[in-house]
N, C-alpha and C positions, 0 to 999 in steps of 0.2 A: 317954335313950331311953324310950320309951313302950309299954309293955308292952299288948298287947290279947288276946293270945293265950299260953292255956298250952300246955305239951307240949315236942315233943323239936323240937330244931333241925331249918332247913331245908340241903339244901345246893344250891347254884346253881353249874353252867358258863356263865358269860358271857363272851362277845367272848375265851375261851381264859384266862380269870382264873379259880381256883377261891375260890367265897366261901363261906364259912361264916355262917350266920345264927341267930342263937341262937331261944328262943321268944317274943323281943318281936315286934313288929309290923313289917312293910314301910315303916312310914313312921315311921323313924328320923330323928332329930333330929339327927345325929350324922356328918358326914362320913366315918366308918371305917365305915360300912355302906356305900358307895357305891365299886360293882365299877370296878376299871381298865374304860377304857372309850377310844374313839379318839381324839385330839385334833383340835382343828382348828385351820389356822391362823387368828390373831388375836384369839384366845379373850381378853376383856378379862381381866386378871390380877385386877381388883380394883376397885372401886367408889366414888369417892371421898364422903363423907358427904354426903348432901345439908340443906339448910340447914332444912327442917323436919321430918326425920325422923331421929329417934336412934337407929336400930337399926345394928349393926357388918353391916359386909357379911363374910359369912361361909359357905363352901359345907353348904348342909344341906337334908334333902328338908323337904318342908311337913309341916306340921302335920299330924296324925289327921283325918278327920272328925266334928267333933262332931254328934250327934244331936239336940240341945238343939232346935232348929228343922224338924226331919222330923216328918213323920208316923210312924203305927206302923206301916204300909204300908211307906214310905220306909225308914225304921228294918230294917224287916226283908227290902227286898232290899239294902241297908247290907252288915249280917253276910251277909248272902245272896254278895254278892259277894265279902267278903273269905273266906269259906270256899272259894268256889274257887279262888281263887287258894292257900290253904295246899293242898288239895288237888292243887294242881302244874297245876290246869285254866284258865288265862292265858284261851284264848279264851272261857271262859263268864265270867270276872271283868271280861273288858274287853265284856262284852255287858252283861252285870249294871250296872255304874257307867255304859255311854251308858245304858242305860235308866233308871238313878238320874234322871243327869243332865238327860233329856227330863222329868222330875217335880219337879228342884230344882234349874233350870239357874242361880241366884242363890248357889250353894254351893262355894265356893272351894274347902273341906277334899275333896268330892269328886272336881275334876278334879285335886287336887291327887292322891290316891292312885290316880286311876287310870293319872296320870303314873309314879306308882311302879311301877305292873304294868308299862308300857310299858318304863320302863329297866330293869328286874330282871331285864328276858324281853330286853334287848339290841337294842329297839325304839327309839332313839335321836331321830329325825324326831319319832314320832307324842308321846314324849315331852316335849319340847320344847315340842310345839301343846299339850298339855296341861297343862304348868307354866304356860305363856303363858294360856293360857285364866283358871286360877288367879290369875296375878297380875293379869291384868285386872279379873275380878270383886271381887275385892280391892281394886283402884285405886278400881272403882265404888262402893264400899260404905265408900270413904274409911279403910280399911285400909292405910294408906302404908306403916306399918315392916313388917308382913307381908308387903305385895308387894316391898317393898326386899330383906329377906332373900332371895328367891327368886331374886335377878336375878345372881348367881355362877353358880346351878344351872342357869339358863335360858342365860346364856352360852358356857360349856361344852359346850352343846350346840347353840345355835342364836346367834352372836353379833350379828346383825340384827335377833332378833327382841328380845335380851336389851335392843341400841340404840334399839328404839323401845317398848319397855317404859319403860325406864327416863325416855326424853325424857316419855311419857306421865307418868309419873310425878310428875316434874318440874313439868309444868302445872299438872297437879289439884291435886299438895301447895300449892304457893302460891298458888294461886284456891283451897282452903281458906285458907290462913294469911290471907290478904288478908279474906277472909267470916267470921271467928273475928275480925278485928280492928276490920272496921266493924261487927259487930254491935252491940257496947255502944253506940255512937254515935247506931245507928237507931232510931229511933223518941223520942229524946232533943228535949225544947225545947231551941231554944237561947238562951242567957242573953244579953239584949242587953250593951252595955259600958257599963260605971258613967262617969258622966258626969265630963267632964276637970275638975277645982279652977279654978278661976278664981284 
């Protein structure tokens, strides 16, 4: 779990589950941070490995946002946002990260925690669009075992969108693997064949 914040825990009623959260961050790493929440039927149970991507399918929210790539602007409606959300203020945080978003719409870790505010707060739909949103931009950016990870979380909640996540997924990784494999090739002479013995 990833600690971003100090201070005293939060506590959350969701969907009638009482959660306890300590003063790490919303975007846990960890499947025991993730409130009971409604099932649906045909929720994929589990993800079989795909052939270029080594990551374990495993339910867990995404990654933090890293700042490494924001501006200081960015950066600072970043904390901007995650402050109101510790604040308990959901609808300034999910204002906060689409306005991130409209400045750094190429940032996976962002929709990824705004997906967090959305489930935390028992917003399940809009969550969903936002994990998706994440693993997309991830697909784009040829992040395959990140957006792999993600595709339990997105099931769970949305298992049509998790299905054509995943088929997405699919494509891209092997038209990489396939462009990783003719590259050495390109741009190679080729050596004619040494003449038969007589």
């Amino acid at each position: 779990m990833t600690c971003l914040f100090a201070g005293t825990g939060l506590q959350l009623l969701t969907s009638g589950a009482h959660l306890r959260i300590s003063s790490c961050s919303i975007i846990a790493n960890a499947a025991a941070a993730v409130p009971e929440k409604p099932t649906h039927a045909g929720v994929p149970k589990s993800y079989p490995p795909h052939k270029n991507i080594k990551a374990p399918p495993a339910l867990s929210m995404p990654k933090p946002a890293s700042t490494k790539t924001l501006s200081k602007a960015e950066t600072k409606l970043l904390l901007q946002a995650r402050a109101a959300y510790w604040r308990r203020d959901a609808p300034k945080a999910i204002a906060d990260y689409q306005k991130l978003l409209k400045e750094a719409p190429d940032h996976p870790g962002i929709y990824g925690e705004l997906g967090n505010v959305y489930y935390m707060t028992g917003r399940y739909p809009e969550a969903a669009i936002a994990y998706g949103s994440a693993a997309r931009t991830m697909i784009r950016l040829g992040h395959f075992d990140e957006a792999y990870v993600l595709l339990p979380l997105i099931g769970s909640l949305n298992p049509r969108e998790a299905a054509a996540i995943d088929h997405h997924l699919q494509v891209q990784s092997k038209a990489a693997a396939r462009k990783a494999t003719a590259a050495p090739h390109k741009g190679t002479t080729p050596v004619p064949p040494s003449p038969a013995p007589h």
